[in-house]
C-alpha positions in Angstrom: 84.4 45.3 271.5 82.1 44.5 274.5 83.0 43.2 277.7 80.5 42.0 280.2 81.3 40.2 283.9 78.4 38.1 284.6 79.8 36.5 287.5 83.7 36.2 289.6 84.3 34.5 292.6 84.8 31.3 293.8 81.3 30.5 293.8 81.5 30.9 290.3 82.7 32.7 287.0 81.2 34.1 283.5 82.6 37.1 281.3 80.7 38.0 277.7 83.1 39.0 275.2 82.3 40.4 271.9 84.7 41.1 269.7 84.2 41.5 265.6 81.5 39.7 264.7 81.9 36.9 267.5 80.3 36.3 270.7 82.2 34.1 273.3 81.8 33.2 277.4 84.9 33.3 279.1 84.0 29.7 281.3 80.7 29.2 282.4 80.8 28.2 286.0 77.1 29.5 286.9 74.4 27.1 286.3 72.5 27.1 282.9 69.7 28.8 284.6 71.6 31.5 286.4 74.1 32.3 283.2 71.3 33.0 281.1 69.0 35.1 283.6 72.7 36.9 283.9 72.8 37.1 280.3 69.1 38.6 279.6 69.8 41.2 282.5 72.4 42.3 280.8 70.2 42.6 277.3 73.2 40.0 275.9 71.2 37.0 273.8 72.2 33.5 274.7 71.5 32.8 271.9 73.8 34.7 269.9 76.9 33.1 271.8 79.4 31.2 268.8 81.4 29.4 272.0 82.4 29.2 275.9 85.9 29.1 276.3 87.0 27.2 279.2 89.8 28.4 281.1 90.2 25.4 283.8 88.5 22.2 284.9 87.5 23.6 288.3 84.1 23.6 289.0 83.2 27.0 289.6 84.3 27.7 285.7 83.0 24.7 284.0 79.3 23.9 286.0 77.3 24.6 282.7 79.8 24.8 279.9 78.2 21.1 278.8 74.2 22.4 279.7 75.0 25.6 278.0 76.7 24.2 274.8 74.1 21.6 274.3 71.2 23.7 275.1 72.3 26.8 272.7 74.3 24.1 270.3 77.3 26.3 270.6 80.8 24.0 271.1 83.2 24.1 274.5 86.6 24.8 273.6 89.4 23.7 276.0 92.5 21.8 275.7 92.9 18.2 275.6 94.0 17.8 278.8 91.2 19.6 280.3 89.1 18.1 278.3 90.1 14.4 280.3 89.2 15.7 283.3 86.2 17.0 283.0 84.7 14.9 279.9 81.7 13.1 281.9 80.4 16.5 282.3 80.3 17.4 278.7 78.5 14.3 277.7 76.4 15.2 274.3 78.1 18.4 273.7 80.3 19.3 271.0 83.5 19.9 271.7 86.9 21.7 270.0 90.3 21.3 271.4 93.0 23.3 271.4 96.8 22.6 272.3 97.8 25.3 274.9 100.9 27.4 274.0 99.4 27.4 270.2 97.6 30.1 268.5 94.0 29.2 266.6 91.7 30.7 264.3 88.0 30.8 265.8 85.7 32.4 263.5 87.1 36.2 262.7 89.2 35.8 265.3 92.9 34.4 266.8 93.0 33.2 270.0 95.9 32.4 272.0 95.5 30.2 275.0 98.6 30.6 277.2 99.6 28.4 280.8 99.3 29.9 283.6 99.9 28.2 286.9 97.3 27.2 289.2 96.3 24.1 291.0 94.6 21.9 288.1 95.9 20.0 285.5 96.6 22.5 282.3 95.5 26.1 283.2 95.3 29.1 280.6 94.5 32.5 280.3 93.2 33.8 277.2 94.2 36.3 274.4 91.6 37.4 272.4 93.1 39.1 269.1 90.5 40.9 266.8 89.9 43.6 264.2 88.7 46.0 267.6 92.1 45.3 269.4 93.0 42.5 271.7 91.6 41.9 275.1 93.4 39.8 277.8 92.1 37.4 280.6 94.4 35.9 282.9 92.7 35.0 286.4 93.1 31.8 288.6 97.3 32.0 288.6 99.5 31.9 291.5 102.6 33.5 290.2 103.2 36.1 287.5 105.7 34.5 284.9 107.5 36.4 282.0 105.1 34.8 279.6 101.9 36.3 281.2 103.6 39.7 281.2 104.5 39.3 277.1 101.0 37.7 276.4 98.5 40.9 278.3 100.9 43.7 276.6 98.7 45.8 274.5 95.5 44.6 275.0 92.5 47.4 274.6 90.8 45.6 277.3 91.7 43.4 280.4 90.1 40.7 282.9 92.8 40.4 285.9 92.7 38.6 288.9 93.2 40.7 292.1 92.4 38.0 294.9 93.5 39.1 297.9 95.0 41.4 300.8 98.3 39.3 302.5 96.9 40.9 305.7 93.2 40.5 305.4 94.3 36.4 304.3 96.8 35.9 307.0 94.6 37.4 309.9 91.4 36.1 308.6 89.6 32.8 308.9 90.9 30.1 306.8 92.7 27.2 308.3 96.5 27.6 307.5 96.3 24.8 304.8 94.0 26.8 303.0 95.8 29.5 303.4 99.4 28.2 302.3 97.6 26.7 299.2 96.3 30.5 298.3 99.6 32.2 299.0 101.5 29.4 296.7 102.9 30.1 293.3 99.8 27.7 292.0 97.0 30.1 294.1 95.9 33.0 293.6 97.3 36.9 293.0 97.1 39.0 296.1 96.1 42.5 295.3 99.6 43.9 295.6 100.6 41.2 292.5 97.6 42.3 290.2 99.0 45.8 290.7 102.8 44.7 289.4 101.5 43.0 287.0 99.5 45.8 285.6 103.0 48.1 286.2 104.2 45.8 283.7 101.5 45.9 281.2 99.8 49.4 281.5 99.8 51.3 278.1 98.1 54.1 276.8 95.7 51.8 275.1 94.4 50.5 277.7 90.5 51.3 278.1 88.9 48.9 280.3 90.1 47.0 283.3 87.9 44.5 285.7 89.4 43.8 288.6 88.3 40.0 289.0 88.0 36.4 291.4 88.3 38.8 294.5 87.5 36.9 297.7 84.6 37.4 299.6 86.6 36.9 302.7 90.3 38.1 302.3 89.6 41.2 300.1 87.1 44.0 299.2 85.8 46.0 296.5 86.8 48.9 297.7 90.3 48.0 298.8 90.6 46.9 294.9 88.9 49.8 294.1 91.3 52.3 295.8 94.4 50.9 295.3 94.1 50.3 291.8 92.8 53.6 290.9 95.3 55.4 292.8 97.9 53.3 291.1 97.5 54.2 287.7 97.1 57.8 288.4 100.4 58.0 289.5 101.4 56.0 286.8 100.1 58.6 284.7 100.2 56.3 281.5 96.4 55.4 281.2 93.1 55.7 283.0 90.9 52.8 281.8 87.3 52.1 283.2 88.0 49.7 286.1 84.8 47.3 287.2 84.9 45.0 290.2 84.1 41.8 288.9 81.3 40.6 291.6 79.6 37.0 292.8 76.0 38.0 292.4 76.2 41.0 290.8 76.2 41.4 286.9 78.4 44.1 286.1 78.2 47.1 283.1 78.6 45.8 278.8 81.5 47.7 278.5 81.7 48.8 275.2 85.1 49.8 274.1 
């Protein structure tokens, strides 16, 4: 299994997976350009990519999904209702739905598309099942629910949202609407949440963690970095590779 963050953020998101003998992007909210300069930086062949899986219909995870699926004839899979809201975008490309809350087969491998809760109209994160192990993706959610919890247990990898610090949000910036809409059960996971969640989920099979969708305002890499780290060394159950998932910045092809 290979896991490579190409891009997280609100400016825009991209994660390579590979797992068996299939090659997927987790969203593609770069542009076509960018995503595959990202790609080729990370010696990772656009070409190669089977499908993107689309996670949400916001824009800064579904800019090139249409570009990229036409341009590398490679399908978008998303749900139906994603699919509505975002289908004069995706114009030209091929497309293959799924029905969240139901398992598929995609190639060698079973993926599970499970809600989440955000702000759009029929969020997911993603569980990737495969010969290698499993690996979990669950960013862009605003509470933790029992399902989430059940869904990331025993995955070999993991792609978790850790968006903010309560202090650096409420004493930063943003206008108080902004603010209330992060904070909200369909926002985002302050850092504190990614860490209970990953209280809940930790196992001794866990190898490799990124950290992801951290603000560029209200949180910092090194916060993350610190807190996490010293969290699962005194959970003493696992001590996976943890990467920052960063805006500009491609991050290491984790191989696991």
């Amino acid at each position: 299994m290979k896991i490579c963050s190409l891009a997280s953020g609100s400016k825009g998101n991209c994660l390579y997976l590979e797992a068996g003998e299939t090659r997927l992007l987790v969203d593609a909210g770069l542009s076509l350009r960018e995503t595959t300069a990202r790609l080729l930086s990370a010696e990772l062949d656009p070409v190669s990519i089977h499908a993107v899986l689309v996670t949400h219909e916001h824009i800064d995870h579904i800019r090139s999904a249409g570009s990229f699926a036409r341009r590398f004839k490679v399908p978008v899979v998303l749900s139906y209702a994603t699919r509505q809201a975002v289908e004069h975008t995706l114009k030209h490309a091929e497309l293959l739905e799924f029905e969240t809350g139901y398992s598929f087969n995609f190639r060698d491998l079973l993926i599970d598309p499970f809600p989440v809760s955000h702000d759009c109209c029929d969020p997911v994160g993603f569980l990737v099942e495969s010969r290698e192990g499993r690996f979990g993706s669950a960013t862009d959610l605003g509470t933790v629910t029992r399902l989430v919890r059940e869904k990331l247990k025993c995955c070999r990898a993991l792609n978790l949202e850790s968006n903010h610090d309560p202090d650096m949000l409420q004493n930063g910036p943003y206008p108080w609407h902004l603010k209330q809409r992060i904070k909200s059960r369909q926002g985002h996971l302050s850092n504190q949440e990614s860490l209970e969640l990953l209280h809940d989920i930790a196992h001794g099979g866990l190898e490799a963690l990124v950290m992801a969708h951290l603000s560029e305002v209200n949180n910092h890499p090194d916060k993350v970095i610190e807190t996490t780290t010293s969290f699962l060394m005194d959970q003493n159950c696992c001590a996976p590779r943890i990467v920052i998932g960063e805006q500009y910045k491609v991050g290491p092809v984790m191989k696991i």
